[in-house]
N, C-alpha and C positions, 0 to 999 in steps of 0.2 A: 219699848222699841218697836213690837210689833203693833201698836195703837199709830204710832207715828207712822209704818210700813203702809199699816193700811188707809192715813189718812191721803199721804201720797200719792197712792195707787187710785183712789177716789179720783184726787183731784186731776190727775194726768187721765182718767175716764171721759172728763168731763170735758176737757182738750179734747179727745174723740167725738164726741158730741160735734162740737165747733166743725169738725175736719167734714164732718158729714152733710151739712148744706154747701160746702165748696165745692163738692162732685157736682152738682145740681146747676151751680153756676158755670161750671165750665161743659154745658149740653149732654153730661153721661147719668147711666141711669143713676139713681141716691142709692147710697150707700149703709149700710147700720153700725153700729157703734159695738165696742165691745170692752166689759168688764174685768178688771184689774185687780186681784190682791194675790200677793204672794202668801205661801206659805211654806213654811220648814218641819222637814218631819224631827224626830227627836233623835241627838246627839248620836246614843246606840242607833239606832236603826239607820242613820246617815251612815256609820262606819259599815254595818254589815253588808249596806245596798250599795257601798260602793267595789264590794268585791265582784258582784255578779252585774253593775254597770257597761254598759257596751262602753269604750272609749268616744264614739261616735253618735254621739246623743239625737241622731238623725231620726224622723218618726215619719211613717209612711202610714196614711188611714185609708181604707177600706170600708163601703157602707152599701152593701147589696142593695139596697132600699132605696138607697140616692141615688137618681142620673149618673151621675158629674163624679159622685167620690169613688175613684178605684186605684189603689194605691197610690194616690197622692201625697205627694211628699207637705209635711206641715213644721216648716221653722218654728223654731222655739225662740218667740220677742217679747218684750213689751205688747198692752193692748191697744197703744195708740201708734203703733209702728203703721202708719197709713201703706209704705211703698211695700210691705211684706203682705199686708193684708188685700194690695192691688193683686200681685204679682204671684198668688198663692190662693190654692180654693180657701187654704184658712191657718190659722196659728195655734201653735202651744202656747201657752198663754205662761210666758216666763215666774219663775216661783212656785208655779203649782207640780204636781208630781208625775211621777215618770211610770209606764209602767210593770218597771220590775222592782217597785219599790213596794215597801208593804204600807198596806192601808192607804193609798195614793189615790188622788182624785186628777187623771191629766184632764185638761182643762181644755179642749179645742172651740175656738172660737171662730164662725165664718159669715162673711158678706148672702144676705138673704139677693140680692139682685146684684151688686157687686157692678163692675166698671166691663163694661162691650170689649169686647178683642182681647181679653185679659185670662187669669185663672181663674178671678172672680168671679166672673160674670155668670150668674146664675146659680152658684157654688152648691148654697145649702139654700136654694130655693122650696125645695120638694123635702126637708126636712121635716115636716109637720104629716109625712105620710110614716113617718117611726113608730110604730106601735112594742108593747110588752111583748118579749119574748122575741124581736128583729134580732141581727147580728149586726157588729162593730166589730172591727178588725183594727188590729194598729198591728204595724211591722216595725222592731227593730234594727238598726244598722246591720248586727251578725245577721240578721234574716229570722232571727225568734216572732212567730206571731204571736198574740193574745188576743183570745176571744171574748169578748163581751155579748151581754145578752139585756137588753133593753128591758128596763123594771117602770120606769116610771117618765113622764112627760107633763111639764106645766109650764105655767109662764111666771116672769118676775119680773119685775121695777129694774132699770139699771144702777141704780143705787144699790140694791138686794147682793152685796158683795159674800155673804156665807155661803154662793152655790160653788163658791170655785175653793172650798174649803174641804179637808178630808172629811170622809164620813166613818166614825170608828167601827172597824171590824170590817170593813170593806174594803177593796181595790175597784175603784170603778175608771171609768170617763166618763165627761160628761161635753155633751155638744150642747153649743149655744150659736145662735143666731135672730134677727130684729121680725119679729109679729107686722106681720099686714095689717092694714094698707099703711099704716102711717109711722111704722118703727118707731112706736114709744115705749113698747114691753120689747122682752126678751125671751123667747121660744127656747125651754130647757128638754135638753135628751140625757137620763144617766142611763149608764146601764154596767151592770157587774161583772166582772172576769170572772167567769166558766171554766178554761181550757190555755194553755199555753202549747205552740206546738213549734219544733227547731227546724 
């Protein structure tokens, strides 16, 4: 079942791919594409995380580092959701995890140039200024933040679907967004939960 989840996920990637020369055709800047696979965390650990679950699975990110990201709010869709990924600096990238889950990887995905007059529009351009040791912030609905602290930065294939997978013994996030000039890789930011604070 999850061989089939992820082939799906692939393939609806891949639709993203397509969506991304049609910005281009209709005179706004190109757009990047963004990577798909869900995943579930285990039975037990869905039951305990949904006691300490905010009802309101709303996620606001924070990135001192970033222009543009300051508590922005980040819809949890699909990664070929084109009008959330207009209309927003970026997405939770649906199936992957949340985080006051344990060993979660939330997955936020965002437009490196993104569409003029929009959220997008320059989102996570200046993303590739993230170094080890920066801060990630995400707010939850109650107002819970969680601090993150940036470990690692590299690039992958958009096909490279294992970055949006947990990583054991960790709670991270991990930002993604499309490599200059020609958006054919994918700009990875993880970084680990530090600190929680109400």
């Amino acid at each position: 079942m999850r061989n089939l989840l992820l082939v799906t996920m692939a393939l609806a990637m891949f639709v993203a791919l397509a969506a991304c020369g049609g910005s281009e055709d209709q005179g706004q800047a190109p757009s990047d594409d963004d990577v798909q696979a869900p995943t579930a965390p285990a039975s037990t650990q869905k039951q305990d995380n949904q006691a300490k679950a905010p009802a309101d699975k709303t996620l606001k990110l924070s990135v001192p580092k970033m222009e543009r990201i300051q508590e922005d709010t980040v819809p949890t869709t699909a990664g070929d959701n084109e009008d959330a990924l207009r209309d927003y600096i970026g997405i939770h990238l649906e199936g992957t995890g949340y985080p006051w889950e344990d060993e979660a990887n939330v997955y936020i995905a965002g437009h490196r140039l993104g569409y003029p007059g929009t959220e997008s529009f320059l989102a996570f351009y200046d993303m590739d200024n993230l170094q080890e040791g920066d801060q990630v912030t995400i707010s939850d609905a109650n107002g819970k933040q969680y601090v993150y602290e940036v470990f690692k930065t590299f690039v992958v294939a958009p096909t490279d679907l294992y970055v949006t997978e947990p990583i054991e013994g960790r709670n991270v996030v991990t930002l993604q967004t499309c490599t200059l000039p020609d958006y054919a890789d994918r700009l990875i930011v993880q970084a680990e939960l530090k600190d929680t604070q109400a």
